[in-house]
C-alpha positions in Angstrom: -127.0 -65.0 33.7 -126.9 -63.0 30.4 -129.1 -64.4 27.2 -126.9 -66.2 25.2 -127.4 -69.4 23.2 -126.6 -71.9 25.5 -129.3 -69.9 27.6 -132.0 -70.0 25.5 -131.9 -73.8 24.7 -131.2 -75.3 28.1 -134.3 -73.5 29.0 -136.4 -74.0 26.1 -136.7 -70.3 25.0 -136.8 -69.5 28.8 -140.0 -71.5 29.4 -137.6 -73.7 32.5 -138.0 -70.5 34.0 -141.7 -71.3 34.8 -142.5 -72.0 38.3 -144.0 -74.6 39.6 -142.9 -77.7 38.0 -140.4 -76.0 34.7 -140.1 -80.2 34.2 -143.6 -80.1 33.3 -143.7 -77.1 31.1 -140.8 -78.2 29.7 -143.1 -81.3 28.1 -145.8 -79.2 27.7 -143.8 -77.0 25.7 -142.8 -80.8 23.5 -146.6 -81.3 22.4 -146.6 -78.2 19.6 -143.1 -79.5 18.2 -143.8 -83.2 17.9 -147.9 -81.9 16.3 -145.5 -79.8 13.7 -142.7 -82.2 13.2 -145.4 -85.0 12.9 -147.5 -82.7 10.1 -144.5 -81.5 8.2 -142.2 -84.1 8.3 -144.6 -87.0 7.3 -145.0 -89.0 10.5 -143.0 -90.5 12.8 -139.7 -90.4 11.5 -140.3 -86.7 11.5 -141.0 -86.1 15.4 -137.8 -88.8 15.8 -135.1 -86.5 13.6 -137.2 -83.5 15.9 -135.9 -85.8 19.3 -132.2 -86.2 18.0 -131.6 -82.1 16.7 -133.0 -81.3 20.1 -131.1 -84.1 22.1 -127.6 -83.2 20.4 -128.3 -79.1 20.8 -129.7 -80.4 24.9 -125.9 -82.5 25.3 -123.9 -79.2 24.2 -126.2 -76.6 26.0 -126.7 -78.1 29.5 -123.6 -79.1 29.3 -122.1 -75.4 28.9 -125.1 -73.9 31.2 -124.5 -76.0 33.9 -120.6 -75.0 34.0 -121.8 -71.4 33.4 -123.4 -72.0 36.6 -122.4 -74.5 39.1 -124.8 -76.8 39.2 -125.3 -80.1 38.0 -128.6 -80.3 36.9 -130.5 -77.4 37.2 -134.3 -77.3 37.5 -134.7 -74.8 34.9 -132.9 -76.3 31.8 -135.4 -78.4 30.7 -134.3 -79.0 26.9 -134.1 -82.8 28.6 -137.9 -82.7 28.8 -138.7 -81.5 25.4 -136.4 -84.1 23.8 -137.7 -87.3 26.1 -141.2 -86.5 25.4 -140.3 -86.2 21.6 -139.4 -89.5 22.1 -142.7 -90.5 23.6 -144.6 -89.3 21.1 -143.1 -90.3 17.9 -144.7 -93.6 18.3 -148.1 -92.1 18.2 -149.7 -89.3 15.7 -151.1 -86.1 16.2 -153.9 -86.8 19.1 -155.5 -85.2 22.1 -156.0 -88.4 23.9 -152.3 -89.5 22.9 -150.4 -86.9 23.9 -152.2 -86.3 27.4 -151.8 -89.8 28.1 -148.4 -89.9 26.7 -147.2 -86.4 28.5 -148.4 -88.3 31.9 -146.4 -91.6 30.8 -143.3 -89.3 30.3 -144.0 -86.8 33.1 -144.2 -90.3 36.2 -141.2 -92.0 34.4 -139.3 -88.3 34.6 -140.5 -88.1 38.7 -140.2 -91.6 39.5 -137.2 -93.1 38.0 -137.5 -96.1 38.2 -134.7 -98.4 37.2 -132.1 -97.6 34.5 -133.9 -93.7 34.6 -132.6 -93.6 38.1 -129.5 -95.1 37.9 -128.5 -92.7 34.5 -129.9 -89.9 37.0 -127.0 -90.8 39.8 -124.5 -91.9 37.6 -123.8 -90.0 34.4 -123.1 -86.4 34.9 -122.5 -83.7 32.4 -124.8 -82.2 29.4 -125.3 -86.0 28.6 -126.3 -87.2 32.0 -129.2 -84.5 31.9 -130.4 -85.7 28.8 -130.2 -89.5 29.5 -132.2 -90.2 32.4 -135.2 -87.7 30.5 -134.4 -89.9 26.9 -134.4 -93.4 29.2 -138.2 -91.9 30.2 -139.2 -90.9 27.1 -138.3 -94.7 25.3 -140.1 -96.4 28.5 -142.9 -93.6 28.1 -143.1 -94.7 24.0 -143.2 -98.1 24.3 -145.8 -98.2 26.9 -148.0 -95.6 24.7 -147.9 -97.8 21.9 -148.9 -100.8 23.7 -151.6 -99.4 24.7 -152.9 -97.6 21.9 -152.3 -100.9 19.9 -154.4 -103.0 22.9 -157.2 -100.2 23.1 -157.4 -98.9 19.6 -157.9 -95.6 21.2 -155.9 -93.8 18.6 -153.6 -95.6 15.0 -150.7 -96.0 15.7 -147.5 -96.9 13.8 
């Protein structure tokens, strides 16, 4: 598969290429790029406008690398990853504890699928059925980070 755009994004700058688990680096890959868009963009509106670039750029690229290649979701474009666990972490700032916690939120939700995930996983196909199963995790993933950070008082939250 030659290098081109469409490459490069679906697999996060060739990090879905990582074996085992590219889902998981894929997230990993999140945690620097929510820190930055979090720092320089004042907070959480900054790590949200970070989740939509990358979710509109994920639609068009899987879309085109999965018809470049013949599958329908393939393991290695994770772009999906990066932009659901953006999602998760918007709701939280800049935190060890936060994003570990909140990169194993998003990471069972991705796996597990339980509910709408799962049936956005099955159902919608295409560039945005990647994305929306992974976007479906990250908002579960969010909401149950800021709970608990609110209940605990682990970390501020928004």
């Amino acid at each position: 598969m030659p290098q081109n755009l469409t490459t490069i994004l679906a697999t996060w700058f060739g990090i879905g290429r990582l074996k085992p688990a590219p889902g998981s680096w894929g997230s990993l890959a999140a945690l620097p790029l929510a820190w930055l868009s979090w720092s320089l963009l004042s907070g959480p509106l900054g790590v949200l406008l970070a989740a939509l670039a990358v979710t509109l750029l994920g639609i068009w690229s899987a879309e085109a690398y999965r018809k470049a290649i013949g599958r329908e979701d393939p393991s290695e474009v994770v772009i999906d990853e990066v932009a659901g666990q953006l999602l998760t972490l918007a709701v939280v700032p800049p935190d060890f504890l936060a994003y570990g916690i909140g990169f194993l939120f998003f990471r069972g939700f991705d796996i597990l699928k339980p509910g709408p995930i799962g049936w956005a996983d099955r159902h919608v196909k295409g560039g945005l059925g990647i994305m929306l199963d992974d976007l479906l995790a990250g908002l579960v993933a969010g909401a149950l980070l800021l709970a608990l950070g609110k209940g605990t008082g682990w970390w501020m939250t928004i």
